[in-house]
N, CA, C and O atoms as a MOPAC input file, in Angstrom:
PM7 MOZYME 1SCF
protein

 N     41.09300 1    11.42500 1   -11.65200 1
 C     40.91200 1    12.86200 1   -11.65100 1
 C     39.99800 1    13.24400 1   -12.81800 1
 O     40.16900 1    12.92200 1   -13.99400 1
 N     38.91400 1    14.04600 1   -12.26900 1
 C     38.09100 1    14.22000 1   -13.51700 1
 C     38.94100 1    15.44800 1   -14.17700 1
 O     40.01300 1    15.93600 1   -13.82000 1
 N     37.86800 1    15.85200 1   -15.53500 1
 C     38.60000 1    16.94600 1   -16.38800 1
 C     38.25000 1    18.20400 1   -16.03000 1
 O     37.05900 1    18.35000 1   -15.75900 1
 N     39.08200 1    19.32800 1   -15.93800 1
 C     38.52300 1    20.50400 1   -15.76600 1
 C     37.23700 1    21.28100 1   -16.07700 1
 O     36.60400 1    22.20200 1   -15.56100 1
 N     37.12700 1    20.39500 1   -17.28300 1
 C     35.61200 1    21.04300 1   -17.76400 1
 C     34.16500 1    20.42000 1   -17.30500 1
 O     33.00700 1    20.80200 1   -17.47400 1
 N     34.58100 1    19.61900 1   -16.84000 1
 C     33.62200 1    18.56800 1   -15.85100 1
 C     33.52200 1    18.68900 1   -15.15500 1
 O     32.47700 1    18.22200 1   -14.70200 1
 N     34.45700 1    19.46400 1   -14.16400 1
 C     33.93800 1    19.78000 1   -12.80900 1
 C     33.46000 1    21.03400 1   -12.44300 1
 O     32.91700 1    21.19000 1   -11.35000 1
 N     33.61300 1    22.00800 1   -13.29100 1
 C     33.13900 1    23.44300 1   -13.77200 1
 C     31.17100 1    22.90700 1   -14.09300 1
 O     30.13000 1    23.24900 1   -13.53000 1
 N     31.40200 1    22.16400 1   -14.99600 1
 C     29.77000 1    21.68700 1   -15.35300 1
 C     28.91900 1    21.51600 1   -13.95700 1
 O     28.00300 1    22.25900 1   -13.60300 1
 N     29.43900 1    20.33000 1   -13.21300 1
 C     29.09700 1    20.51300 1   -11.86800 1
 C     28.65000 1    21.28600 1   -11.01000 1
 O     27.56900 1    21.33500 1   -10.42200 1
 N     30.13700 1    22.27700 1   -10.95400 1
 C     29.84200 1    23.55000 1    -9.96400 1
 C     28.68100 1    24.19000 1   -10.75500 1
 O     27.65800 1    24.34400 1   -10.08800 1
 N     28.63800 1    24.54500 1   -11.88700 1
 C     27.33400 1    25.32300 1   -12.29500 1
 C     26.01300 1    24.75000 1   -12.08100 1
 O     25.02900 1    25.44900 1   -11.84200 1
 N     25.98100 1    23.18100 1   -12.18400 1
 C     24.63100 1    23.10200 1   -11.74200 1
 C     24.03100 1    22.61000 1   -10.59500 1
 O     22.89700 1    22.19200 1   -10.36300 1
 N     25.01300 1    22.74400 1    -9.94000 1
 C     24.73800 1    22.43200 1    -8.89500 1
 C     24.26800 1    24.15300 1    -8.05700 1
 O     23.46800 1    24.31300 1    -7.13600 1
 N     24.95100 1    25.03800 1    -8.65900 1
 C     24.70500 1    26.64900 1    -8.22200 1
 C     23.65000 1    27.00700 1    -8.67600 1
 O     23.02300 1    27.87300 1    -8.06700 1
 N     23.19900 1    26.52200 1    -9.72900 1
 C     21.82600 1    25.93900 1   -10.83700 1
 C     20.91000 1    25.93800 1    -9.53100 1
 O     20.36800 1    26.93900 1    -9.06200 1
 N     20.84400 1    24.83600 1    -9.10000 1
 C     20.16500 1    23.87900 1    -8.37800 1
 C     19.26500 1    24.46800 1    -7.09600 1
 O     18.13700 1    24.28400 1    -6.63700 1
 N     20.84300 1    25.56700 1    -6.69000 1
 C     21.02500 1    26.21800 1    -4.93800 1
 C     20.22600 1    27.59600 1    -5.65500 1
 O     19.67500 1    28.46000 1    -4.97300 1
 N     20.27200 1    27.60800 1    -6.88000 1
 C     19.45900 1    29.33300 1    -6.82100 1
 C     17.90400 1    29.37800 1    -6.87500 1
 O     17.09500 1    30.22600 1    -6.49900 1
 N     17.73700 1    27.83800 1    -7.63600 1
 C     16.39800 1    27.47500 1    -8.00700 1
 C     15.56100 1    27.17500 1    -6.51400 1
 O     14.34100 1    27.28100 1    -6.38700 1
 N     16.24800 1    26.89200 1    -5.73900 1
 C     15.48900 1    26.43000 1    -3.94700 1
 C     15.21000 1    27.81800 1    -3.56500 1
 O     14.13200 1    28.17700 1    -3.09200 1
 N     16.33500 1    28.68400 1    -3.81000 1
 C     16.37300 1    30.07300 1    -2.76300 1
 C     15.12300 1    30.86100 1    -3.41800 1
 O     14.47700 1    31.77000 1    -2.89600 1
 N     14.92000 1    30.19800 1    -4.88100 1
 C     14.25600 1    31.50300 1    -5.16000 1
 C     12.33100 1    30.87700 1    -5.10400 1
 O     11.29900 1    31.54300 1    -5.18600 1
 N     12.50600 1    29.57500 1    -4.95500 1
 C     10.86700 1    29.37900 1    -4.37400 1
 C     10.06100 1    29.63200 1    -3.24600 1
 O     10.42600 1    29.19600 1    -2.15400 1
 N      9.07600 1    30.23900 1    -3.34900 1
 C      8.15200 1    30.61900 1    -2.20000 1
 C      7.76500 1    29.93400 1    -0.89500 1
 O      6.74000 1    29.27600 1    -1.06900 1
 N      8.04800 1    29.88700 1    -0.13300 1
 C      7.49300 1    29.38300 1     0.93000 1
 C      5.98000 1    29.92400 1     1.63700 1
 O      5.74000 1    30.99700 1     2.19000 1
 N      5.02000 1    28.66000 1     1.37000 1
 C      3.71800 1    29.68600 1     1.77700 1
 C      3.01000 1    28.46300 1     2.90200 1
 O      2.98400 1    27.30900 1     2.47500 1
 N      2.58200 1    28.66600 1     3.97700 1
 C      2.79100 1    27.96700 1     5.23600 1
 C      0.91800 1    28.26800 1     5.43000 1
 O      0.21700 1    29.27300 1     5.54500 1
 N      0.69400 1    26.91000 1     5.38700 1
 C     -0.44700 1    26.98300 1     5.57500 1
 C     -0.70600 1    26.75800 1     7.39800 1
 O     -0.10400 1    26.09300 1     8.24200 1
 N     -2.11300 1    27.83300 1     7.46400 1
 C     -2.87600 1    27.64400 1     8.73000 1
 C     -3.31500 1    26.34500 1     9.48600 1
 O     -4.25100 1    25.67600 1     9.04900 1
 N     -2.68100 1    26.01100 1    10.55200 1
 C     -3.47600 1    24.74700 1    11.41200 1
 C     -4.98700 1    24.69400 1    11.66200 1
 O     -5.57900 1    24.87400 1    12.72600 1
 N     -5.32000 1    24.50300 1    10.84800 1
 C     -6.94400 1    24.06100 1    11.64400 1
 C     -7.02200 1    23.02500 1    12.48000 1
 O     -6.32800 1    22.02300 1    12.31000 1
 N     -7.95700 1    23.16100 1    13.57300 1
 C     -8.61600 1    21.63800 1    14.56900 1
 C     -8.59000 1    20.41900 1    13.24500 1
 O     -8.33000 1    20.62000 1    12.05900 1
 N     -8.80000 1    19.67700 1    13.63600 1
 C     -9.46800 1    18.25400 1    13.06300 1
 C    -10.87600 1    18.10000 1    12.60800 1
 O    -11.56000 1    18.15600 1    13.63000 1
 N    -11.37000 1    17.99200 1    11.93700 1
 C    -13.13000 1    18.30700 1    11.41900 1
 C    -13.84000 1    16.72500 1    12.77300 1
 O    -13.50600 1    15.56200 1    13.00000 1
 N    -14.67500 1    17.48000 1    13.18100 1
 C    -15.63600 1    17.17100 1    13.93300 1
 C    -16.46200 1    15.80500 1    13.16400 1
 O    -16.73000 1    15.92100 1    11.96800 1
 N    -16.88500 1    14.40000 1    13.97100 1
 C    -17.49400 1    13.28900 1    13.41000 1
 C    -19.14500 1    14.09000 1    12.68200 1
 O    -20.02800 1    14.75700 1    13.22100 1
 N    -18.96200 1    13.64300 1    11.37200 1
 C    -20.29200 1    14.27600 1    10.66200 1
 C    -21.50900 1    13.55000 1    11.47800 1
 O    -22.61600 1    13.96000 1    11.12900 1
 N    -21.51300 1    12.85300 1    12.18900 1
 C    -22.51500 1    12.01300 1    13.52500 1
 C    -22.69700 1    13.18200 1    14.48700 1
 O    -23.40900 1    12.80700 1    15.41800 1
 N    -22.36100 1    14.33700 1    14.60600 1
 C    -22.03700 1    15.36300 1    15.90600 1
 C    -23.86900 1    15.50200 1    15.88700 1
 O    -24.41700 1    15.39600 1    14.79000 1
 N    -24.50500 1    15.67700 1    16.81000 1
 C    -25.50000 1    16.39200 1    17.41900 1
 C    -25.62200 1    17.57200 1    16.92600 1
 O    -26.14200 1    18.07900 1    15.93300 1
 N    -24.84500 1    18.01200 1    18.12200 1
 C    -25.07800 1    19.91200 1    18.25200 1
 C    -23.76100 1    20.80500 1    17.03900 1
 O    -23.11600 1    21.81800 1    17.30900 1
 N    -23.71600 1    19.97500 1    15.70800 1
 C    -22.58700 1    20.30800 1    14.60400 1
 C    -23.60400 1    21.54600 1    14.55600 1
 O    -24.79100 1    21.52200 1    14.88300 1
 N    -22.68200 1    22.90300 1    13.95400 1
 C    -22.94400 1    23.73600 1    13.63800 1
 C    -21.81300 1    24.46700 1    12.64400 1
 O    -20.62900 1    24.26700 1    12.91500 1
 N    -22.14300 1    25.27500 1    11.54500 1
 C    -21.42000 1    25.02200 1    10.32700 1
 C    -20.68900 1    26.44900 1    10.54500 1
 O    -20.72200 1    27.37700 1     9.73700 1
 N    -19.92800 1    26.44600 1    11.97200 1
 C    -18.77900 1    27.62600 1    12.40000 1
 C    -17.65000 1    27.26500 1    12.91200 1
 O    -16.95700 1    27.96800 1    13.64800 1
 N    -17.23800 1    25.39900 1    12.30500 1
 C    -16.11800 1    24.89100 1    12.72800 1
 C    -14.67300 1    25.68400 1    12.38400 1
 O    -13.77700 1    25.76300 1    13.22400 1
 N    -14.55700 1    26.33100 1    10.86500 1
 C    -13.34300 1    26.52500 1    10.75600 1
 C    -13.58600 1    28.49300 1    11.20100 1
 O    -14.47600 1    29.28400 1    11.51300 1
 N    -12.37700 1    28.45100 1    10.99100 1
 C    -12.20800 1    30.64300 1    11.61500 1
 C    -13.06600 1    31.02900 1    10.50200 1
 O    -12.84900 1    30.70600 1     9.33400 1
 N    -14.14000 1    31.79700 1    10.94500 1
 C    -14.76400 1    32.84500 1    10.48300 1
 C    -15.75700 1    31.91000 1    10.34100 1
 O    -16.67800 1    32.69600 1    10.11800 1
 N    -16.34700 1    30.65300 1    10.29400 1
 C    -16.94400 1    29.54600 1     9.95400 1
 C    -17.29700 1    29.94100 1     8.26000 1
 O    -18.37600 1    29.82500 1     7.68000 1
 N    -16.03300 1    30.41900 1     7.74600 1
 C    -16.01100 1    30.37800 1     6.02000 1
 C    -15.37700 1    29.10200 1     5.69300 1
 O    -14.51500 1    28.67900 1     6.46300 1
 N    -15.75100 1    28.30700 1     4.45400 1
 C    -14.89600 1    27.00600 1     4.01200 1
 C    -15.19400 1    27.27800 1     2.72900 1
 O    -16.22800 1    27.68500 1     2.19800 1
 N    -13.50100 1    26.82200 1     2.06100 1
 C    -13.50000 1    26.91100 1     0.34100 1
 C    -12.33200 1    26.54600 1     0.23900 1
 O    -11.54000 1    25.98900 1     1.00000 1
 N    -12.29000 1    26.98400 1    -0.97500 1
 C    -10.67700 1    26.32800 1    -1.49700 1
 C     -9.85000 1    27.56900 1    -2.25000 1
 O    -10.28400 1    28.31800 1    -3.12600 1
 N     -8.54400 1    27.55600 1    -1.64700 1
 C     -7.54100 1    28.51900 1    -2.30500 1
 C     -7.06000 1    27.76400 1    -3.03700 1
 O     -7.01600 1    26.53400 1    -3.00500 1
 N     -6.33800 1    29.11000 1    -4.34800 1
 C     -6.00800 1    28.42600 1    -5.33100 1
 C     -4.56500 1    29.59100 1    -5.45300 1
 O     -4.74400 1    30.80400 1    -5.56600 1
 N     -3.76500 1    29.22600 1    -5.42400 1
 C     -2.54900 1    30.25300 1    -5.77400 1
 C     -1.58500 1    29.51200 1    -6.84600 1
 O     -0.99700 1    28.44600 1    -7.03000 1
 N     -1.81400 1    30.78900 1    -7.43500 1
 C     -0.73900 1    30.82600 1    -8.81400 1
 C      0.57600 1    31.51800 1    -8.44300 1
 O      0.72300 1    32.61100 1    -7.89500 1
 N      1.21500 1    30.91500 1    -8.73300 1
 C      2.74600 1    31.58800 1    -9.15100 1
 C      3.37600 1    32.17300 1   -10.48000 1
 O      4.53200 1    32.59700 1   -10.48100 1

C-alpha cells in the first residue's frame, strides 16, 4: 500500500498532465494532391489552391 501522500502526488500530476493536452491547440492542416513529377511537360506553376506556395509559420 502506497502512502497517502504519494498517491495525492500522482493524482495531481497526472491532472497536471490531462490539463496540459486539453489546453493545446489543435491546428489541422489542408490535404493537398501529391506534387506532380518535376519531368511533367505541360507543368504549370498553379498546382497548389490559388497556385500560391510558401511556408507558414505559427507561433503560439
Amino acid at each position: 500500500m502506497l502512502e497517502p501522500w504519494i498517491i495525492e502526488q500522482i493524482r495531481k500530476r497526472e491532472e497536471d498532465d490531462r490539463r496540459r493536452r486539453e489546453q493545446q491547440p489543435l491546428i489541422r492542416m489542408p490535404d493537398y494532391p501529391p506534387p506532380r513529377d518535376s519531368s511533367d511537360e505541360d507543368r504549370d506553376d498553379q498546382d497548389g489552391p490559388g497556385g500560391e506556395r510558401g511556408v507558414v509559420i505559427i507561433s503560439l
